[in-house]
Biotite code that builds the C-alpha atoms (Angstrom):
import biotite.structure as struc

atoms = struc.array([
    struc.Atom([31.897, -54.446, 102.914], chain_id="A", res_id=1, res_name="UNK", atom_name="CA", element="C"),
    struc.Atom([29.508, -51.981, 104.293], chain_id="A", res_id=2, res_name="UNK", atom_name="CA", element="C"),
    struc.Atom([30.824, -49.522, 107.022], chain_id="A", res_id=3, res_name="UNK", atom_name="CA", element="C"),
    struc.Atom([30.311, -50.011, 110.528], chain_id="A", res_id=4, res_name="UNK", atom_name="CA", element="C"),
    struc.Atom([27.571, -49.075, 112.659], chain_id="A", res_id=5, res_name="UNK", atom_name="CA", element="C"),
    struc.Atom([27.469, -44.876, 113.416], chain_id="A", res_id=6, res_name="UNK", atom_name="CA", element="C"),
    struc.Atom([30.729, -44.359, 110.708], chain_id="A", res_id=7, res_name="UNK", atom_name="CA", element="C"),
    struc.Atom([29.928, -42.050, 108.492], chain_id="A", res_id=8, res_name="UNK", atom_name="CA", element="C"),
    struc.Atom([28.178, -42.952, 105.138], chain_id="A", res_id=9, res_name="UNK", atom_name="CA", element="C"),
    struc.Atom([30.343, -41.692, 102.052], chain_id="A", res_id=10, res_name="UNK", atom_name="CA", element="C"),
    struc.Atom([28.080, -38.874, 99.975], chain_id="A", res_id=11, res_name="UNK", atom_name="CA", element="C"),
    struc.Atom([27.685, -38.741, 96.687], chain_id="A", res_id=12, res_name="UNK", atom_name="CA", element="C"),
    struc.Atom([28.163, -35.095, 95.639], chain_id="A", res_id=13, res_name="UNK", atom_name="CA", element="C"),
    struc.Atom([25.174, -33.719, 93.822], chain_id="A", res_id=14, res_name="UNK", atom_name="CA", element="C"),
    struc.Atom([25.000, -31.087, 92.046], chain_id="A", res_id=15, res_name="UNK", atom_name="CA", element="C"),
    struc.Atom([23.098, -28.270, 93.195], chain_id="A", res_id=16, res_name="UNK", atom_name="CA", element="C"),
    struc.Atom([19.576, -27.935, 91.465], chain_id="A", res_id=17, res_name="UNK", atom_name="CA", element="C"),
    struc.Atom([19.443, -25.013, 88.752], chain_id="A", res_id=18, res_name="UNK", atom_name="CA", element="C"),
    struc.Atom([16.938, -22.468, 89.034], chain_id="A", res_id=19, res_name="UNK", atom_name="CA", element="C"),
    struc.Atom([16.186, -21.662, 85.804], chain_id="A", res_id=20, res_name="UNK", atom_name="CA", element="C"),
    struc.Atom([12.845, -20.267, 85.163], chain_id="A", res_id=21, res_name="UNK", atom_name="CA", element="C"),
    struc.Atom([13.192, -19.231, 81.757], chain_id="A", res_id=22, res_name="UNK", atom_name="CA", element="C"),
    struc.Atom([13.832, -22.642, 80.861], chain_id="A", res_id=23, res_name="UNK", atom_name="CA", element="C"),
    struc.Atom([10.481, -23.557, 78.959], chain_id="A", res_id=24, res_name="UNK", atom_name="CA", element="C"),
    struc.Atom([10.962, -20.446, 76.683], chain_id="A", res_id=25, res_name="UNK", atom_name="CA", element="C"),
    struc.Atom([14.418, -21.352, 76.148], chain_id="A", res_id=26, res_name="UNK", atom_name="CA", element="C"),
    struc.Atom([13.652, -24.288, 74.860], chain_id="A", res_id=27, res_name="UNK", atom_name="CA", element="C"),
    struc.Atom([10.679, -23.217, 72.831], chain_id="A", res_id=28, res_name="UNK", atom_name="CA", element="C"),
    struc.Atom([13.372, -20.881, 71.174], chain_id="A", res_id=29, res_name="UNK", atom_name="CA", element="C"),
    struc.Atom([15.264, -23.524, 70.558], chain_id="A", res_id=30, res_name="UNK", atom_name="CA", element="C"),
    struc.Atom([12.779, -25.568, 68.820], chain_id="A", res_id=31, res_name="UNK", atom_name="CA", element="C"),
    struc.Atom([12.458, -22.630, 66.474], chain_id="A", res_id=32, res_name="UNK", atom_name="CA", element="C"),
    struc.Atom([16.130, -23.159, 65.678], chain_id="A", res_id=33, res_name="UNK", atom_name="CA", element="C"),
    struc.Atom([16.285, -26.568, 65.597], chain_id="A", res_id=34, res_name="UNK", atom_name="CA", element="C"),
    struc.Atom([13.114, -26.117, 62.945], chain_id="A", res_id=35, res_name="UNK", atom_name="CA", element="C"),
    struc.Atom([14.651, -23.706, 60.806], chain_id="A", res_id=36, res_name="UNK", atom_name="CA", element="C"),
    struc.Atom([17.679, -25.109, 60.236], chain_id="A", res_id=37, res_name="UNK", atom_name="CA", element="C"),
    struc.Atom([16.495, -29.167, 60.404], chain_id="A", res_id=38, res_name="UNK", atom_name="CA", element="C"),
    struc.Atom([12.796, -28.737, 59.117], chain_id="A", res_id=39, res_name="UNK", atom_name="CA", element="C"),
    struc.Atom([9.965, -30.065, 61.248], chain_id="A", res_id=40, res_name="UNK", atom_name="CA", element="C"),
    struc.Atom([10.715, -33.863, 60.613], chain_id="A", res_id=41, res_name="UNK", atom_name="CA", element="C"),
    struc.Atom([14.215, -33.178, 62.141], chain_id="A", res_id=42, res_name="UNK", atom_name="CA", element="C"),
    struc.Atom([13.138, -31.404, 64.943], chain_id="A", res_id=43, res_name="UNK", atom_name="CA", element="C"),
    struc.Atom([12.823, -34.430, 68.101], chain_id="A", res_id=44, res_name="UNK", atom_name="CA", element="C"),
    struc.Atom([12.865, -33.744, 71.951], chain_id="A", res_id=45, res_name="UNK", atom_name="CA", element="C"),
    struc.Atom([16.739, -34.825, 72.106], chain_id="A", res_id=46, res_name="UNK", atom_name="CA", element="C"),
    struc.Atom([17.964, -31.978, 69.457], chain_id="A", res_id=47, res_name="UNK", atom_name="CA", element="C"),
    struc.Atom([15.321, -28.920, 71.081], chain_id="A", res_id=48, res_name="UNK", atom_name="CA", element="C"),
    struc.Atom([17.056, -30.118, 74.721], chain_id="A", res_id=49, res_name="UNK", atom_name="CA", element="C"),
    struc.Atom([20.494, -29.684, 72.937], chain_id="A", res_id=50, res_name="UNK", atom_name="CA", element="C"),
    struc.Atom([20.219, -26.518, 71.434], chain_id="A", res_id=51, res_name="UNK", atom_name="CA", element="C"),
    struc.Atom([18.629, -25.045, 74.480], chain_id="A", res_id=52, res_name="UNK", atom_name="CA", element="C"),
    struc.Atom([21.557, -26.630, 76.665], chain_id="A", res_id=53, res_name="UNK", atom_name="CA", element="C"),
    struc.Atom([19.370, -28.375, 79.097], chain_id="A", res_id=54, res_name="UNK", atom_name="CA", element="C"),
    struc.Atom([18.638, -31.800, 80.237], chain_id="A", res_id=55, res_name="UNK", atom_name="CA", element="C"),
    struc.Atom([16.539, -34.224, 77.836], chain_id="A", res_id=56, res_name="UNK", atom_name="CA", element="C"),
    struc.Atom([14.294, -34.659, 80.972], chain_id="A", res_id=57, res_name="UNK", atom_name="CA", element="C"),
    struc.Atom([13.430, -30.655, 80.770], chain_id="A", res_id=58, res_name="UNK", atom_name="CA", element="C"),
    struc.Atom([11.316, -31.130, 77.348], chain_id="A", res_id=59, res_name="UNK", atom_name="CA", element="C"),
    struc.Atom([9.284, -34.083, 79.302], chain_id="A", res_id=60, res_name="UNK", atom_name="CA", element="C"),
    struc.Atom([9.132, -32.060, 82.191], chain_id="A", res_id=61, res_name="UNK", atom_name="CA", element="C"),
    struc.Atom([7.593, -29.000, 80.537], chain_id="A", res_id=62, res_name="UNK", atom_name="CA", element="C"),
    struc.Atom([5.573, -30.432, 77.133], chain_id="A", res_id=63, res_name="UNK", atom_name="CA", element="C"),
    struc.Atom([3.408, -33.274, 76.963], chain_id="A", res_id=64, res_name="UNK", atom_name="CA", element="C"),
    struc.Atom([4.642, -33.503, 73.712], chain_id="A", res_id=65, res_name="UNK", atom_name="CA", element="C"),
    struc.Atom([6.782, -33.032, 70.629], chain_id="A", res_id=66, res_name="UNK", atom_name="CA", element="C"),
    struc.Atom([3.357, -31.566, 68.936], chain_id="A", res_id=67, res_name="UNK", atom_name="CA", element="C"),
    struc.Atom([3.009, -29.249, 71.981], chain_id="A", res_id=68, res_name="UNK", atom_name="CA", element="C"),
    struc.Atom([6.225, -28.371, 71.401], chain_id="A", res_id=69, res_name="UNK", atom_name="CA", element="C"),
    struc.Atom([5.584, -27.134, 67.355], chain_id="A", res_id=70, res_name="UNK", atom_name="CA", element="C"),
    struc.Atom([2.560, -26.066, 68.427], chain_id="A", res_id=71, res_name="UNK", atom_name="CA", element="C"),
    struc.Atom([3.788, -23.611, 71.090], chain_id="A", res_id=72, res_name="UNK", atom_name="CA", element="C"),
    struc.Atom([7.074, -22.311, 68.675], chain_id="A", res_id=73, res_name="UNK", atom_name="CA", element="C"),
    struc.Atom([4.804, -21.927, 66.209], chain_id="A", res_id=74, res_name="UNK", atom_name="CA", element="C"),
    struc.Atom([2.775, -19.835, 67.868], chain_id="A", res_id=75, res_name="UNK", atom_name="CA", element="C"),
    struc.Atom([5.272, -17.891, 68.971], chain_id="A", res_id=76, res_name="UNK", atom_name="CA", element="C"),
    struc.Atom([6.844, -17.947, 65.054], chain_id="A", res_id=77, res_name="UNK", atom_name="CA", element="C"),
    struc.Atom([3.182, -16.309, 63.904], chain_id="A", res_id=78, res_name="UNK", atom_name="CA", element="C"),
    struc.Atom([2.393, -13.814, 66.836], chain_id="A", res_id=79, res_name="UNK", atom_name="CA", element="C"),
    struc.Atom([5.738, -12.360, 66.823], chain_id="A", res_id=80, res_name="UNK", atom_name="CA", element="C"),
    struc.Atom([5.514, -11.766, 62.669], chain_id="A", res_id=81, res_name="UNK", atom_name="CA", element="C"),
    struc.Atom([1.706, -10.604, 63.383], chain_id="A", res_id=82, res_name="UNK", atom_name="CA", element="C"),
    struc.Atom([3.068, -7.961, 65.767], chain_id="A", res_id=83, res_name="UNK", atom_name="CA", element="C"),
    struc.Atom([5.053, -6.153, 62.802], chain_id="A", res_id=84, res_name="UNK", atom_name="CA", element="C"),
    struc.Atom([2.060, -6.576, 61.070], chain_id="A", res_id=85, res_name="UNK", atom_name="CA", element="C"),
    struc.Atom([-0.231, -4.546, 63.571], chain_id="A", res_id=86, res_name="UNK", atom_name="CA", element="C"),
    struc.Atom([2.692, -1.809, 64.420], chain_id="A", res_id=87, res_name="UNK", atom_name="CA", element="C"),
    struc.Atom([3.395, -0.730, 60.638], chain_id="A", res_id=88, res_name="UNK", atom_name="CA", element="C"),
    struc.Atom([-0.451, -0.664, 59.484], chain_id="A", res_id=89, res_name="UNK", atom_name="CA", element="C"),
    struc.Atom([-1.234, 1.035, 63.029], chain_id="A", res_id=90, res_name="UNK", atom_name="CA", element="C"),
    struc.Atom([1.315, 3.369, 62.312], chain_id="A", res_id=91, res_name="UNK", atom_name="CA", element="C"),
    struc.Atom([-0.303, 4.006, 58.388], chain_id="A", res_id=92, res_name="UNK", atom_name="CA", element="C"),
    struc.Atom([-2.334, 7.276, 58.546], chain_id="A", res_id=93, res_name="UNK", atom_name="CA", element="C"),
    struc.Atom([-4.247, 6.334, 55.576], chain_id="A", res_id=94, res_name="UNK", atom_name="CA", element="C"),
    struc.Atom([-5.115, 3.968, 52.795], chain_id="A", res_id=95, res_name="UNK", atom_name="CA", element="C"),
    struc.Atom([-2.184, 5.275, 50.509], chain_id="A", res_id=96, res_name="UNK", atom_name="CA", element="C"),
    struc.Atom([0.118, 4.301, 53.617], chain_id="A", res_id=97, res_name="UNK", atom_name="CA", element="C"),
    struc.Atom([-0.966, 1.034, 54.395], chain_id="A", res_id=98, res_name="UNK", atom_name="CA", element="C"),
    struc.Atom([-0.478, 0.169, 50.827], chain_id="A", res_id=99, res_name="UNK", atom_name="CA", element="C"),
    struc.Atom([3.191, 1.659, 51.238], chain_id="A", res_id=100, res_name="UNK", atom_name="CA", element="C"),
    struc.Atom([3.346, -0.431, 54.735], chain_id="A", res_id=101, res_name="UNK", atom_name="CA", element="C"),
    struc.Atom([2.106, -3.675, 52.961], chain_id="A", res_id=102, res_name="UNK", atom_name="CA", element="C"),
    struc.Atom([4.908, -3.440, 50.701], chain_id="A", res_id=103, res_name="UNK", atom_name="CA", element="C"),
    struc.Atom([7.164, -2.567, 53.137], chain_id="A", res_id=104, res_name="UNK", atom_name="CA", element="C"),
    struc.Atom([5.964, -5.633, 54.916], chain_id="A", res_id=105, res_name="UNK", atom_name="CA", element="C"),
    struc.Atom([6.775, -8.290, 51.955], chain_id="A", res_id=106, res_name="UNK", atom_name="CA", element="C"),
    struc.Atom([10.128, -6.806, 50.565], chain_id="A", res_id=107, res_name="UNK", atom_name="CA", element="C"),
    struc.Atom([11.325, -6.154, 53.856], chain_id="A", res_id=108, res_name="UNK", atom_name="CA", element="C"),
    struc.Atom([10.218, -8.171, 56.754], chain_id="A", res_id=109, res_name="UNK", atom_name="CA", element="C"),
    struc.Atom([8.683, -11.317, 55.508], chain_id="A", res_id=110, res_name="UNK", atom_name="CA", element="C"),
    struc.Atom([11.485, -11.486, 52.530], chain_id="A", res_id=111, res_name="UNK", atom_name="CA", element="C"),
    struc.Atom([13.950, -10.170, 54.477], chain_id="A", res_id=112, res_name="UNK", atom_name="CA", element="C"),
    struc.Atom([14.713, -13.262, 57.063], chain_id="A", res_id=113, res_name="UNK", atom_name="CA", element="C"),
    struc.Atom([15.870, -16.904, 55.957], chain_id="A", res_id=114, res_name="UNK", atom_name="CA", element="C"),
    struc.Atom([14.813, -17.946, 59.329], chain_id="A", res_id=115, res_name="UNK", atom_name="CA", element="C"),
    struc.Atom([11.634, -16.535, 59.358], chain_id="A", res_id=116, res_name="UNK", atom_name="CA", element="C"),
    struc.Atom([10.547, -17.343, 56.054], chain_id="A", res_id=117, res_name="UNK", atom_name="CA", element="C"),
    struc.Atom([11.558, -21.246, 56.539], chain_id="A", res_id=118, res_name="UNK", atom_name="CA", element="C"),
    struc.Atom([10.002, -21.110, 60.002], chain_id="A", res_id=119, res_name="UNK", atom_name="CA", element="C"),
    struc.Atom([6.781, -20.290, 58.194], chain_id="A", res_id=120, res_name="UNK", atom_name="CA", element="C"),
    struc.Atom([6.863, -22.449, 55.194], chain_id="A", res_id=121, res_name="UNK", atom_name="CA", element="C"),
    struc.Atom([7.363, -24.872, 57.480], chain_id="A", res_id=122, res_name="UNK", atom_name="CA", element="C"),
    struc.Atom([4.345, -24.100, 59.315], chain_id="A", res_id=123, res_name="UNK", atom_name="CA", element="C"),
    struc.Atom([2.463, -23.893, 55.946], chain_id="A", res_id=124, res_name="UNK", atom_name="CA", element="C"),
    struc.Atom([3.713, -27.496, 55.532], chain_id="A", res_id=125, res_name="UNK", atom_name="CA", element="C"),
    struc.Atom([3.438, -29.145, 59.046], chain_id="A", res_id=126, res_name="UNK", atom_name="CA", element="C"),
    struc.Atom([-0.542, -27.260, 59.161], chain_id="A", res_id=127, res_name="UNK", atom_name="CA", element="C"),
    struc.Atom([-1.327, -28.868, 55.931], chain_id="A", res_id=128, res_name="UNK", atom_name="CA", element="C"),
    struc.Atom([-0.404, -32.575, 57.442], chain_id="A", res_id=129, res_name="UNK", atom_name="CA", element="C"),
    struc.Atom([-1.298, -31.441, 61.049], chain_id="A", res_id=130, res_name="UNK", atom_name="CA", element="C"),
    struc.Atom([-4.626, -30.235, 61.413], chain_id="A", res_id=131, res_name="UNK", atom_name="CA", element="C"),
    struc.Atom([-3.657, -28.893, 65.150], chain_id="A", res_id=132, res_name="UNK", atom_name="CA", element="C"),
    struc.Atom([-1.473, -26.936, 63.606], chain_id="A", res_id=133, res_name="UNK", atom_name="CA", element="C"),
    struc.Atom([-4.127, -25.303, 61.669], chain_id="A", res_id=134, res_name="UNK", atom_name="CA", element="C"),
    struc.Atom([-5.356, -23.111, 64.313], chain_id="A", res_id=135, res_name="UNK", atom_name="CA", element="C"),
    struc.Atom([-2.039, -21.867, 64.250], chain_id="A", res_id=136, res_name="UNK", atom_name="CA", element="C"),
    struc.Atom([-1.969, -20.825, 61.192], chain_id="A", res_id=137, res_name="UNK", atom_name="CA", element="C"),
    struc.Atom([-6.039, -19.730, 61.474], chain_id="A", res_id=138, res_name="UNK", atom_name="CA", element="C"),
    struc.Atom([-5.247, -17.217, 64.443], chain_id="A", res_id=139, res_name="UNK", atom_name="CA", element="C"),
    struc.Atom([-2.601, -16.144, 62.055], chain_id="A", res_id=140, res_name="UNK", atom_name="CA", element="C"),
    struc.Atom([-4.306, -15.461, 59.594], chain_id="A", res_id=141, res_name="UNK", atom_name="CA", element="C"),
    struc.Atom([-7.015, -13.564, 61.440], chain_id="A", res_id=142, res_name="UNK", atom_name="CA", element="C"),
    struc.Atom([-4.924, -11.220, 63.307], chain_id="A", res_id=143, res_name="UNK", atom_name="CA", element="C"),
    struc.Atom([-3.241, -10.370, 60.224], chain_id="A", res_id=144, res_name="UNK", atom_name="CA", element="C"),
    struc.Atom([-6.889, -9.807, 58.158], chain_id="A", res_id=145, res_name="UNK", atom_name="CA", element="C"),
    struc.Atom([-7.383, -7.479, 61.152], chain_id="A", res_id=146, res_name="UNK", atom_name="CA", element="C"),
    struc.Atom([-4.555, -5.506, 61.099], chain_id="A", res_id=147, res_name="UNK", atom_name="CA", element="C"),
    struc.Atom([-5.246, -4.913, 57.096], chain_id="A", res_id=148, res_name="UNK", atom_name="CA", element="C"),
    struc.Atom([-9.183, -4.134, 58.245], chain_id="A", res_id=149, res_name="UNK", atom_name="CA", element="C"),
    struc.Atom([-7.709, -0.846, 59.550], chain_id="A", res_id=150, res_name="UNK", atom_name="CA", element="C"),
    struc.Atom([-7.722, 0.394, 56.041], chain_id="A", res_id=151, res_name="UNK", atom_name="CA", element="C"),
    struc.Atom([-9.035, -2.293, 54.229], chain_id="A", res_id=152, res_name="UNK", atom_name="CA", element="C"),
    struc.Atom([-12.808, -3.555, 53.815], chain_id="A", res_id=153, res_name="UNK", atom_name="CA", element="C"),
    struc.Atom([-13.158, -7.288, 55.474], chain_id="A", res_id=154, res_name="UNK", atom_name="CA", element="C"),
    struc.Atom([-13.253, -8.723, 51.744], chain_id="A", res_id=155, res_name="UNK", atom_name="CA", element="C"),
    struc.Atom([-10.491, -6.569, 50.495], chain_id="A", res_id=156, res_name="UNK", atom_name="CA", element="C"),
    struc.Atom([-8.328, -7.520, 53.511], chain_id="A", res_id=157, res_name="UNK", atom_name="CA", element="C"),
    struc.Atom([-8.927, -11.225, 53.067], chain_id="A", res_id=158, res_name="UNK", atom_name="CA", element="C"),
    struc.Atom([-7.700, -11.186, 49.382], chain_id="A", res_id=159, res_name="UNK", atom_name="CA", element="C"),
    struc.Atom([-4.663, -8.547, 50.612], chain_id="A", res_id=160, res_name="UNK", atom_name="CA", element="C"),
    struc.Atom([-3.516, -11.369, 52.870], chain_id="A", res_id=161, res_name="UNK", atom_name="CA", element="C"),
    struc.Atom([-3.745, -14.408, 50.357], chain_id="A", res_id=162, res_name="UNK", atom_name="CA", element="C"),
    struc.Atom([-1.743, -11.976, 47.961], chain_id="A", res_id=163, res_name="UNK", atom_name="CA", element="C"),
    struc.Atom([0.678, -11.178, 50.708], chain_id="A", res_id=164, res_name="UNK", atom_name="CA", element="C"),
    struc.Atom([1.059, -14.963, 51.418], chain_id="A", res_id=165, res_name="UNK", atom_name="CA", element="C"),
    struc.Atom([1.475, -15.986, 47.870], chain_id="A", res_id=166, res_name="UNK", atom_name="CA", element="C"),
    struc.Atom([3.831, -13.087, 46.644], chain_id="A", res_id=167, res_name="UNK", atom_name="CA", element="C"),
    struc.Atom([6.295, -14.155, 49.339], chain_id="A", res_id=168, res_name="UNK", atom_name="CA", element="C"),
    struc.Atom([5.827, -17.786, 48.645], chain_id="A", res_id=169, res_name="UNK", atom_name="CA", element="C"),
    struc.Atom([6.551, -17.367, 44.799], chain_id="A", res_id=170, res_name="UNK", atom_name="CA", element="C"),
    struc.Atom([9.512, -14.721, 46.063], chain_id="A", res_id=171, res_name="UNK", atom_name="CA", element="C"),
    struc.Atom([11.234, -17.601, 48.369], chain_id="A", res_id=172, res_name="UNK", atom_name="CA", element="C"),
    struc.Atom([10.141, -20.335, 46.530], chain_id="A", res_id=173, res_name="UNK", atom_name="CA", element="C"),
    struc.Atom([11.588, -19.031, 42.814], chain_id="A", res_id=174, res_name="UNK", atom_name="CA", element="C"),
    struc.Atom([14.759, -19.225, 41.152], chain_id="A", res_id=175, res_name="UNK", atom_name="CA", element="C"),
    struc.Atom([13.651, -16.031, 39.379], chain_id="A", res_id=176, res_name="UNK", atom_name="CA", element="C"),
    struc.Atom([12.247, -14.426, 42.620], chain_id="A", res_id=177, res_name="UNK", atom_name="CA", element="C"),
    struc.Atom([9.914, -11.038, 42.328], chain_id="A", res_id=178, res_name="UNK", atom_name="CA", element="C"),
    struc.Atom([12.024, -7.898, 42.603], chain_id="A", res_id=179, res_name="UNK", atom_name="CA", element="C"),
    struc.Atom([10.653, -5.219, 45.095], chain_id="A", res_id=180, res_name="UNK", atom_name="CA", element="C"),
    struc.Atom([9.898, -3.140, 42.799], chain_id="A", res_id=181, res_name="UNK", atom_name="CA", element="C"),
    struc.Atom([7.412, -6.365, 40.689], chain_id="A", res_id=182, res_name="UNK", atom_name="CA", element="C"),
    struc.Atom([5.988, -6.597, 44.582], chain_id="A", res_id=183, res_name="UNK", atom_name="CA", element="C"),
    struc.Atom([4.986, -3.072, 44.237], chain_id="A", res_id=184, res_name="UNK", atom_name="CA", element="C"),
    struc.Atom([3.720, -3.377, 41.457], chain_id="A", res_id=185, res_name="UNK", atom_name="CA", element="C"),
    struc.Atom([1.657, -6.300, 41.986], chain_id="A", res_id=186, res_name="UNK", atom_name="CA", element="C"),
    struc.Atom([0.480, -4.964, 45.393], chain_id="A", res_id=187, res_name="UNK", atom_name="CA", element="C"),
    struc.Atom([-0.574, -1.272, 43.565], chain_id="A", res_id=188, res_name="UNK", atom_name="CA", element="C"),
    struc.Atom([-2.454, -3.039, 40.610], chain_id="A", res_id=189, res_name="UNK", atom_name="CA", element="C"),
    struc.Atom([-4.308, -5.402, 43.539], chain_id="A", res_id=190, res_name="UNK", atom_name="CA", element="C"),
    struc.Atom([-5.448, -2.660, 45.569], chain_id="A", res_id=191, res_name="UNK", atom_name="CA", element="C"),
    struc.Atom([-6.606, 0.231, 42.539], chain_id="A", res_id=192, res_name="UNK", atom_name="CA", element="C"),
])
């Protein structure tokens, strides 16, 4: 039975609207979680929006789409790894140092994170089936060749890089994996 006529209408209390304007890196954070410890085929809208303790309606709300939403962690996965790169070979004074910062690089930055180093063998993987992705992985790869072009001729810097990448693939990827000290070695022999 409705009420009558000028009685008051019962509210509904609603709760009052967030402000939250960090939300849409929250959740790309997130989706780096949710990648690193589910892979890329775990990773859907409903688990980024759970990790990032928000509303499922947020990830519509800010990304078109789930491939936005790699795209966009990903890109923060690589520029954020390609920032070490440029501060330890812009802090190199010479050749000899870069080669000593290269090192450093493998053994202790891009080795020395589970969650970094599945975040970007996952990349490797979702750019090989994605070719969106690729750019990704293509700015990447350029900002890193022109870090190493500081001390390193273009051609030189280009090989340094796909040595870089495969030495730490082999090193994660290998029940046997390279010691530092075989990473050295392997990085010294490359660049006499």
């Amino acid at each position: 039975m409705a009420p009558p006529t000028g009685a008051p209408r019962p509210t509904t209390a609603r709760r009052p609207r967030r402000h939250d304007p960090g939300r849409r890196d929250r959740l790309i954070d997130a989706a780096l979680t949710v990648i690193a410890e589910r892979g890329v085929s775990g990773t859907t809208h409903r688990e980024i929006a759970r990790v990032a303790d928000v509303p499922l309606g947020s990830m519509t709300y800010h990304f078109a789409s789930l491939e936005e939403v790699l795209a966009e962690a990903f890109t923060r996965h690589a520029e954020s790894t390609a920032r070490v790169f440029d501060e330890r070979l812009g802090a190199a004074r010479d050749r000899a140092e870069a080669a000593e910062a290269v090192i450093g690089l493998i053994s202790d930055h891009l080795l020395g994170s589970q969650h970094d180093l599945v975040l970007s063998v996952e990349l490797y993987v979702a750019a090989a089936r994605n070719p969106a992705l690729r750019a990704v992985t293509q700015a990447w790869m350029a900002r890193s060749r022109q870090a190493l072009e500081r001390h390193f001729d273009a051609v030189t810097a280009r090989e340094l890089d796909a040595l870089i990448e495969g030495l730490v693939l082999h090193s994660a990827l290998s029940t046997d994996p390279m010691t530092p000290g075989q990473i050295r070695h392997a990085v010294e022999r490359f660049l006499r």
